[in-house]
KEVOLO-364120 format. One record per residue: x, y, z of N, C-alpha, C in turn; residue in one letter. Coordinates in steps of 0.05 Angstrom, whole numbers, plus 5000, padded with zeros to 4 digits. Atoms other than C-alpha are relative to their C-alpha. Layout:
// residues N
XYZXYZXYZA
...
//
This chain:
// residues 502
502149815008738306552537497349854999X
502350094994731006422544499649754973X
500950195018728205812498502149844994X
498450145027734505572474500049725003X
500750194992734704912463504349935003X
497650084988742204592493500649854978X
498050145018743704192433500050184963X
500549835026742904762377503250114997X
497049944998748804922341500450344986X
500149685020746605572306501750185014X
498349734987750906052361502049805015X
498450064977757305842401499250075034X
501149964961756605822478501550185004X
498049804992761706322481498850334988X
501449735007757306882441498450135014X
500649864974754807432481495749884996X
503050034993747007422507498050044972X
502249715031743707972455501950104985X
497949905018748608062410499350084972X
501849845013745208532354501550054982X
498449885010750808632304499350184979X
502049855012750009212262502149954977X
498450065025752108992186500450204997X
498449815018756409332145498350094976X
501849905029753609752086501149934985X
499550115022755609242032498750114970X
501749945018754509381958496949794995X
503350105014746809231933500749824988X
500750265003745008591925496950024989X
503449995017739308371884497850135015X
501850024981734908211943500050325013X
499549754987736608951970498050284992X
501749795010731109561977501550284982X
499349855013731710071928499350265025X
500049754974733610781971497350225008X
501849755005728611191997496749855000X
502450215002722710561986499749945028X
500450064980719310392051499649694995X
500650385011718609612071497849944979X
502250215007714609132032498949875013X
500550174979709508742062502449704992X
498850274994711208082086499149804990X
500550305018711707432041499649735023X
499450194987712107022094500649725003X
499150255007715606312098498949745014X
502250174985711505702111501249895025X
498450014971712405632183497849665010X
501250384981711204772214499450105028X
500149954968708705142275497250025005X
502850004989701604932284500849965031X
500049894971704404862356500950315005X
499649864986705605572360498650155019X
501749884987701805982414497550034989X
502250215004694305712416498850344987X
501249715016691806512400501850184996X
497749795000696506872370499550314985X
501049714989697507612379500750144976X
500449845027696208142324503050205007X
497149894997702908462315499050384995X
502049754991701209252346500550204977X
499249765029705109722286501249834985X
498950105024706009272228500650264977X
498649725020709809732170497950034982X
502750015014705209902120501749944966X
499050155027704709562052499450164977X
499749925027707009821990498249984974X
501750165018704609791924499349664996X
500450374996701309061911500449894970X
499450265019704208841847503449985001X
497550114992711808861871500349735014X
499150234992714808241896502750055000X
496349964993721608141924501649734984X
498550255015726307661897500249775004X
500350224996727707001901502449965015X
498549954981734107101940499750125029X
501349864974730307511991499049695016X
501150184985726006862006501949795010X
497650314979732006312009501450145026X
499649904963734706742067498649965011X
501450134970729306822103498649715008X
500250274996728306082088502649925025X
498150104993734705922116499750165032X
499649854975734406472172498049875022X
503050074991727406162196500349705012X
498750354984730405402201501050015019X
498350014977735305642247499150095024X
501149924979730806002287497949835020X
501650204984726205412296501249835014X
498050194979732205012324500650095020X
499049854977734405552365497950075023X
501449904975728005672411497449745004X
501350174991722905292446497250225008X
503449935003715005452420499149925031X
501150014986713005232479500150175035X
499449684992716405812529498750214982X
500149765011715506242476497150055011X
503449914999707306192484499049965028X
500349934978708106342556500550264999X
500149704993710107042542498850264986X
502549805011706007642522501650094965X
499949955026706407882453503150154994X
497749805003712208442459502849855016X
497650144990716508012500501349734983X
498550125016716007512454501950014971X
498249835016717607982390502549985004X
497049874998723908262422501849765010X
497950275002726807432434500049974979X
499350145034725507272365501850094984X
499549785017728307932345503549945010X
496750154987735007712388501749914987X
498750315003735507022364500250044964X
500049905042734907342282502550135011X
498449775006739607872296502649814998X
497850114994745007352323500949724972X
499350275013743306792271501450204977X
498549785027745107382214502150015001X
496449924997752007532246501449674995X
498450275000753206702258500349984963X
499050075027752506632186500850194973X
498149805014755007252154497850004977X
502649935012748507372119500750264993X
500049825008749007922076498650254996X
503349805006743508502090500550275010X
499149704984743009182093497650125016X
501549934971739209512158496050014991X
502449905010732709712118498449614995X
501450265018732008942084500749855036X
500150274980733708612158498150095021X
502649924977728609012194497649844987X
501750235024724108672132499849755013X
499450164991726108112155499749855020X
500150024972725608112227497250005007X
503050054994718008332222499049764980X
502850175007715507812173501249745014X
499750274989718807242210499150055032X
501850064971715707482276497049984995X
503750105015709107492234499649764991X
500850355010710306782214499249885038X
500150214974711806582287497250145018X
501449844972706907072334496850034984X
501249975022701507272273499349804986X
501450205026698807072207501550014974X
497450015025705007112166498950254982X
500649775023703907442097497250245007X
503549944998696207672119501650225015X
499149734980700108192175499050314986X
499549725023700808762121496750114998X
502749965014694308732092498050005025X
502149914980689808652154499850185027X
499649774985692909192184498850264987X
500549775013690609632130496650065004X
503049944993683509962144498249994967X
501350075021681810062065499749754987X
499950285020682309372045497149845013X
503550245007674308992044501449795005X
499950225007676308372022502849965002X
497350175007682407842025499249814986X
499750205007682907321983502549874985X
496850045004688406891981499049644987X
500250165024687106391917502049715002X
497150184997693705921926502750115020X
497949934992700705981953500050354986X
499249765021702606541896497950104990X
503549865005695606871888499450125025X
501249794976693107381940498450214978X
501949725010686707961918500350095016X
500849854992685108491947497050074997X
502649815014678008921942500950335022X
498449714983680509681959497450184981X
501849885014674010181938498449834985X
502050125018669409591914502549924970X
499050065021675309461863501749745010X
498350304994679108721860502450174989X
497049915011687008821854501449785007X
496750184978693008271866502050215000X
497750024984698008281901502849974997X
497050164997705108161907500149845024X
499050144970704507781972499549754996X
500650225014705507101967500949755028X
500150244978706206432014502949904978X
497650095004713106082015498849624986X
502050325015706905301992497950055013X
503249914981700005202011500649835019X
500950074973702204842071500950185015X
500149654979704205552101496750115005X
503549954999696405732079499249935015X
502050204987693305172108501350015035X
498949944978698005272170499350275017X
500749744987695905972179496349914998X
501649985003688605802164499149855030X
501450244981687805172221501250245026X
499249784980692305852265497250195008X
502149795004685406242248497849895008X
502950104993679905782260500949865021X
499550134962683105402324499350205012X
499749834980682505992362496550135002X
502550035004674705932351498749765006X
500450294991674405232369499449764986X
500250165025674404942302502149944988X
497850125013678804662252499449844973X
500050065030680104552181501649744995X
497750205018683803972142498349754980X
501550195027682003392093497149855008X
503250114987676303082147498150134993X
501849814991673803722153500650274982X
497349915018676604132093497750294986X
502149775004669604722097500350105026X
500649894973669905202161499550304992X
499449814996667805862168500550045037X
498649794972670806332224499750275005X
499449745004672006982246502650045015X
498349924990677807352270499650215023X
500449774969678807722348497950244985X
501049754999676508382316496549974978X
502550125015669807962278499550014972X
500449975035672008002205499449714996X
501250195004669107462179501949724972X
498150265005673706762151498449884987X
500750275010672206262102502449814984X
497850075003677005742095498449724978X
500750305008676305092043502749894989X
497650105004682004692034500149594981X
500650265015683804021988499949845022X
499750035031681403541967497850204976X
501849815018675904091948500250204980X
499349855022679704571926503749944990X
499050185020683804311878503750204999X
497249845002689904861876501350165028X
499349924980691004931947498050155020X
503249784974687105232006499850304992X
501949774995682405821993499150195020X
501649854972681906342051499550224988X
501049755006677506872042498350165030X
500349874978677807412095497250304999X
500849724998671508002096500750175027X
498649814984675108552136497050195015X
501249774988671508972183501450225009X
498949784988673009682197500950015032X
499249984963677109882264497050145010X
501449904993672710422264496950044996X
502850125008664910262266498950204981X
501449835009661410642216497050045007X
502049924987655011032232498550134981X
501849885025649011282189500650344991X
499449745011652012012187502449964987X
497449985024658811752159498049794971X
500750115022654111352104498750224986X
500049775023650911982084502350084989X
498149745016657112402074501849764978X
499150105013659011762037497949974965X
501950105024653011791988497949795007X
502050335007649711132007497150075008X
502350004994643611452039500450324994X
500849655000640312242040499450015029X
501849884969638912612102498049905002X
502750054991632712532102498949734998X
500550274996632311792089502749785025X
498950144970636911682147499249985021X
501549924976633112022190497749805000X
502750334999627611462166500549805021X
499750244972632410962193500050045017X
499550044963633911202256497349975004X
501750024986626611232274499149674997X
500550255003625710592243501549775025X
498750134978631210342287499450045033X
500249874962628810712354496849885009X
502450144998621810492341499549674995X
500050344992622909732347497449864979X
501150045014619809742281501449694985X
497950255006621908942253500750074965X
498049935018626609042197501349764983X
498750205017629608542139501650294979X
497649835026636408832104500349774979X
499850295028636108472038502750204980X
498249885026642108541986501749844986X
497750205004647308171948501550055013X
498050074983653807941967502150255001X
498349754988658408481993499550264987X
501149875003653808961991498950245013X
499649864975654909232059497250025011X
502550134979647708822098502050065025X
498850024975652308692160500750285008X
499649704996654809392156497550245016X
502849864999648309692151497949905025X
501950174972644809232200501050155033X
497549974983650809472250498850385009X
501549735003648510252239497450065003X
502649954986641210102252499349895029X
499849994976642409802318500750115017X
498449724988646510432335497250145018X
503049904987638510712357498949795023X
501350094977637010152403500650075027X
499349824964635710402479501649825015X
498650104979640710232523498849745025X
501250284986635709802567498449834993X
500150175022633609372511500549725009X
498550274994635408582529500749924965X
499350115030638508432449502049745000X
497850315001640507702431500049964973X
499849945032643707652370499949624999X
500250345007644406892326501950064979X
498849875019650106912278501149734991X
498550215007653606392238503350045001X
497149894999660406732249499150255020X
499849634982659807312308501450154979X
497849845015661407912270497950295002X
502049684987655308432293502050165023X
498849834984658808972329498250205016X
501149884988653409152378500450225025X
499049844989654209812428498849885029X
501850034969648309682475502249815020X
498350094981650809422547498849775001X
500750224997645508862549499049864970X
499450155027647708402487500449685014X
499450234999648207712489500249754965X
499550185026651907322425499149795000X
499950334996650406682408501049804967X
499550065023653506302349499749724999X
499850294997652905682319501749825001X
498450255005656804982317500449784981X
500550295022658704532262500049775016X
499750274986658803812275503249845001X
498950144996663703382305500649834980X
498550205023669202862266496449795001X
502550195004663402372287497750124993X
503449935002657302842260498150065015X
503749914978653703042325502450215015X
499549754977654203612366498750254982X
501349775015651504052316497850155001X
501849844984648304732341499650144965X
500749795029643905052270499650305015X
500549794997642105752263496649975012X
503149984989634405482275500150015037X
500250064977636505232344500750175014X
498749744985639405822364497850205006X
503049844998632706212343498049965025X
501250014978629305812382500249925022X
499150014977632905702441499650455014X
500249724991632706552449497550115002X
502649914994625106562451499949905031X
499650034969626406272524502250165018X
498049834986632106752544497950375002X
500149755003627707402543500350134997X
499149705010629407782492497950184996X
502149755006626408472475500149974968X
500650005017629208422414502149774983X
497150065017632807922364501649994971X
499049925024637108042317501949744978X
498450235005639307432264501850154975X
497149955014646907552229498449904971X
501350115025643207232164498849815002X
502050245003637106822150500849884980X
499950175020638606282094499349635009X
501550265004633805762114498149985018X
503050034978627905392155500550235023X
499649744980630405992217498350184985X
501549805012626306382168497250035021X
502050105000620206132195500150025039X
499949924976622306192269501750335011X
499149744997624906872261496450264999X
502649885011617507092231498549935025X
500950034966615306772296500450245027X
499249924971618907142348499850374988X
500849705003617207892307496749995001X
502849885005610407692311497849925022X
501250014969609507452388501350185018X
500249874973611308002427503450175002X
496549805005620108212398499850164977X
500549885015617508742364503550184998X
498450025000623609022331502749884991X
499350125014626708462307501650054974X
499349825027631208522247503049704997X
498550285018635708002199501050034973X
498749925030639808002136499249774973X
499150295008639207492082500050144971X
499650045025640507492003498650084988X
502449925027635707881940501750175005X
499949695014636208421894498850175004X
502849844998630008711909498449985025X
501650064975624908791968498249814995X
502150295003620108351930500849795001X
499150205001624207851915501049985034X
498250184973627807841992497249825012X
501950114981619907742017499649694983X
500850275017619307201956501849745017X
497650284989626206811987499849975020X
501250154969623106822059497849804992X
503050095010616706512034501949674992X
498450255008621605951996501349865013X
499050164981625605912051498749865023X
501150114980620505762102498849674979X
501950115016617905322040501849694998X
498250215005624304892038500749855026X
498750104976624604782113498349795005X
502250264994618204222105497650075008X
503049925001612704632124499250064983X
502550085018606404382096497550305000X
501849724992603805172100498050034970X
500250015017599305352046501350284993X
498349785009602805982003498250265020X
501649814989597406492028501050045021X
498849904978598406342099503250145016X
496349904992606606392100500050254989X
500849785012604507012057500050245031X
500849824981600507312115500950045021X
499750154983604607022166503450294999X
498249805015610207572128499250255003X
501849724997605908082126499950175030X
500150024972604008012198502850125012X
498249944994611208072209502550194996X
498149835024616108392158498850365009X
500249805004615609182169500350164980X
498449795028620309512124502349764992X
498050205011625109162079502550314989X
497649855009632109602065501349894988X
499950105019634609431999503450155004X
497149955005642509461996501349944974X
499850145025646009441936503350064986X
497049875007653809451908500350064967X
500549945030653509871841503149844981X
497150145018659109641781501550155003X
497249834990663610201801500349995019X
499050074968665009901869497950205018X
500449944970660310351910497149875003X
501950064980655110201967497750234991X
502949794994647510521958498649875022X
503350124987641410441999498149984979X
500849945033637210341934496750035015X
503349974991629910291970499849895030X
501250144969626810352036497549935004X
502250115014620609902019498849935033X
502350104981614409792078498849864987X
501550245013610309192070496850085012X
502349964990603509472069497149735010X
502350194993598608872077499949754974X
501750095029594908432023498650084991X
502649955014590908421967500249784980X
500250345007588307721948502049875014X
496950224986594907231950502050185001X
498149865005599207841930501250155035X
499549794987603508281980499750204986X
499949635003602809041976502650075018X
498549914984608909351985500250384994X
500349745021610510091970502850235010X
497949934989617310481972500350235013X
499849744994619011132012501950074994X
497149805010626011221983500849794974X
497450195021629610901917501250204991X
498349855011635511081890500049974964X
499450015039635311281805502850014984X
498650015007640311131771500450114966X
501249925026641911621706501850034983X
498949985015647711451673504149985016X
497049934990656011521687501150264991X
498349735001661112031693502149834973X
497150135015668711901647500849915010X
498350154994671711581697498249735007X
502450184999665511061694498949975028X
502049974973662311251765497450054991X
502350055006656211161769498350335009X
501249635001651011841761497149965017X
503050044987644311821809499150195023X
500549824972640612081870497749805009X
502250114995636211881912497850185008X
502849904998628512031917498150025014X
501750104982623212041962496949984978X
502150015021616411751926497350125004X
502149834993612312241967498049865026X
502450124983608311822013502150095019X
499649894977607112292072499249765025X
501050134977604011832126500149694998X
499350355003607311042122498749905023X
502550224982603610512149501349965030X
498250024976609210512211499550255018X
500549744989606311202234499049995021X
501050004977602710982290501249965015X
497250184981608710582320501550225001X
498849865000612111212307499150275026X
501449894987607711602342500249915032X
498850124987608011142399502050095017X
496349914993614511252408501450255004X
500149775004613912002403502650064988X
499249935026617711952340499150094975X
501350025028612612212290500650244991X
499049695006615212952291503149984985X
497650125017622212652269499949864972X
500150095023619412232214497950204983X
501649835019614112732189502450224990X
497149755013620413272186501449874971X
498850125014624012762149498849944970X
501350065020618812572100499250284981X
500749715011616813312084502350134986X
497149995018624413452075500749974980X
499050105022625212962026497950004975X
502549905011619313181994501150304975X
499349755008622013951985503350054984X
497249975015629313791973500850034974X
500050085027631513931908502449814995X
497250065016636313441879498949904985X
500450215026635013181818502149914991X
497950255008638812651785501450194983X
498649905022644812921750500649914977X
//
């Protein structure tokens, strides 16, 4: 049979090809599902197979995972410890990652079925189908992770230690029952996640971020840093992209201050999404490029690809850490300004957090009108304060004024994101940067969201507002663009609407 290796003693030479035996319905055993319960995800068992297939393939209908504070027994895992040894004797990783994903499933699925009958393994049909998928998620997959990053509501992974896994499901943290067989399964699945990016984790090199095929975004740190075993923390992206009319009917924006963005976005007006951390910037950034014209040239700069742009003329570019020896290292600045020589129309940076500040303010204010970038604040004043710092920390000798005006010049509108304490997403202000006066900026908002209290189940109570200003300083560009009939509707709208705060 394919892989086997000629001196494995797990099957007789005399046992048939595919020999599938179908156990007996023995009485319940600890390890055994209660009737009527669908699988559990997969614990998966630390698999020594950093040689296994160099990108390995997302397993297509993983089962779906149960509640997350069950756990299976401790008899469950010494099987598929034991079942998992035999399987690594019995085949040869290096066939295997010659054949496509489904072909390799249904050998592994073989060479299980047969090791069960060789050793009179006790399982009943429900617990060896269990079985069968999380040990092809150790070998083909990402072991335990299968379950969970199959699921579309789950934000956030974080997987703390071996026996520690979160969740974030609705802006809320939850564990888990899913758990790693030691952290050198972790760290095994982690160097499986960032090789296939062209990087690599371990004690030299023991900080990487990554992303995964579908651009959720990886951060891996592993000892001697962190002290209780490797740390991966996965942010999940949706299969399905979201779009500024599924953020209304979610609350996060109003009609009529959507309709802001889109013009904002169609008019190649330059844009900074400021917000804390998972606060849904990348999201939001993702939904205002939804308006750019199709014959656009857009070059993005990202520290992890994870923009999910539509347009046809895109060009990614990400950066590079440095080499064991310290060189080779591509920053986010060099990336900036390597794309003022590729002819873009417009560019777009994944997050500013540093001197790139200062060559991003550059390229919105020669000629990529448009422009647009994420980086870190609570507020619109403060995001323009942490450009100003950040250009301030990169060594230019600017005086404050000019990096001031130099902002001004550039910055359009600032979109203030924000994740309330009952887990949800707002747009809290859509702030224009009107000019100066003296050293100060003038900014002034066309939308914030009020916040006026909670419900019983402690959700949060608000609406959002428009602050009345008919004719924003962007009106001419709008105009332009013979968008001013769209944003005057919009503005007048949100003018007449009634909602007041409940």
């Amino acid at each position: 049979m394919f892989g086997r290796r000629s001196t494995t003693d797990v099957r007789p030479a005399s046992a048939p090809a595919a020999a599938a035996p179908k156990p007996a319905a023995p009485p319940k055993t600890p390890a055994q599902s209660e009737p009527g319960r669908a699988p559990m995800p997969s614990s998966g068992l630390g698999a020594p197979l950093i040689s296994a297939p160099a990108a390995p393939a997302r397993i297509s209908s993983p089962p779906p995972v149960l509640a997350t504070d069950t756990r299976r027994s401790e008899s469950y895992y010494e099987t598929k410890g034991t079942v998992f040894g035999a399987l690594i004797e019995a085949i040869d990783l290096a066939q295997l990652a010659r054949l496509d994903a489904e072909a390799a499933r249904e050998e592994i699925r073989d060479i299980v079925n047969e090791i069960i009958a060789i050793k009179n393994i006790v399982m009943s049909i429900s617990e060896q189908e269990e079985l069968l998928d999380d040990i092809c998620n150790d070998v083909l997959g990402y072991g335990p992770l299968e379950p969970l990053l199959a699921r579309d509501d789950i934000a956030d992974i974080m997987v703390n230690s071996a026996g520690t896994v979160y969740i974030e499901v609705q802006g809320k943290i939850q564990k888990t029952g899913i758990r790693f067989r030691d952290n050198q399964q972790v760290l095994n699945i982690c160097q499986r996640i960032v090789s296939q990016v062209g990087r690599r984790v371990d004690e030299s090199s023991p900080i990487c971020d990554a992303r995964l095929p579908d651009g959720s975004r990886v951060n891996v740190i592993a000892p001697p840093l962190a002290l209780d075993g490797p740390a991966l923390t996965i942010r999940k992206f949706k299969k399905d992209k979201l779009t500024l009319d599924q953020l209304v009917r979610f609350g996060t924006i109003t009609p009529e201050g959507a309709d802001v963005l889109k013009v904002v976005g169609r008019c190649r007006i330059n844009t900074i999404v400021s917000g804390g951390t998972g606060s849904g910037k990348t999201t939001l950034l993702n939904c205002l490029t939804q308006f750019i014209d199709d014959d656009e040239r857009v070059i993005t700069c990202e520290d992890a690809a994870e923009l999910q742009l539509q347009q046809p003329h895109v060009v990614r570019l990400e950066t590079r850490p440095p080499n064991l020896e310290g060189e080779g290292q591509v920053t986010m600045r060099d990336l900036v300004k390597n794309c003022l020589r590729m002819r873009p129309e417009r560019i777009i940076v994944g997050e500013v957090r540093g001197p790139e500040a200062f060559d991003l303010l550059q390229a919105m204010n020669t000629g990529h009108d448009g422009s647009m970038g994420t980086l870190h604040a609570n507020s619109p004043r403060e995001a323009l304060a942490r450009i100003e710092s950040m250009i301030t920390m990169g060594g230019y000798s600017l005086p404050s004024r000019t990096i001031r005006e130099m902002i001004v010049g550039s910055v359009d509108v600032v979109v203030q994101a924000a994740r309330l304490r009952d887990g949800s997403r707002r747009i809290t202000h859509i702030t224009e940067v009107v000019g100066m006066e003296g050293d100060v900026i003038i900014t002034q908002d066309l939308f914030v969201y009020d916040m006026t209290g909670e419900d019983a189940n402690g959700n949060i109570i608000g609406s959002h507002r428009s602050t009345g200003i008919g004719r924003p300083k962007f009106w001419d560009r709008a105009r332009y663009y013979g968008e001013e009939k769209r944003l005057a509707a919009a503005l007048d709208s949100a003018e007449t609407v009634a909602e007041p705060a409940r």
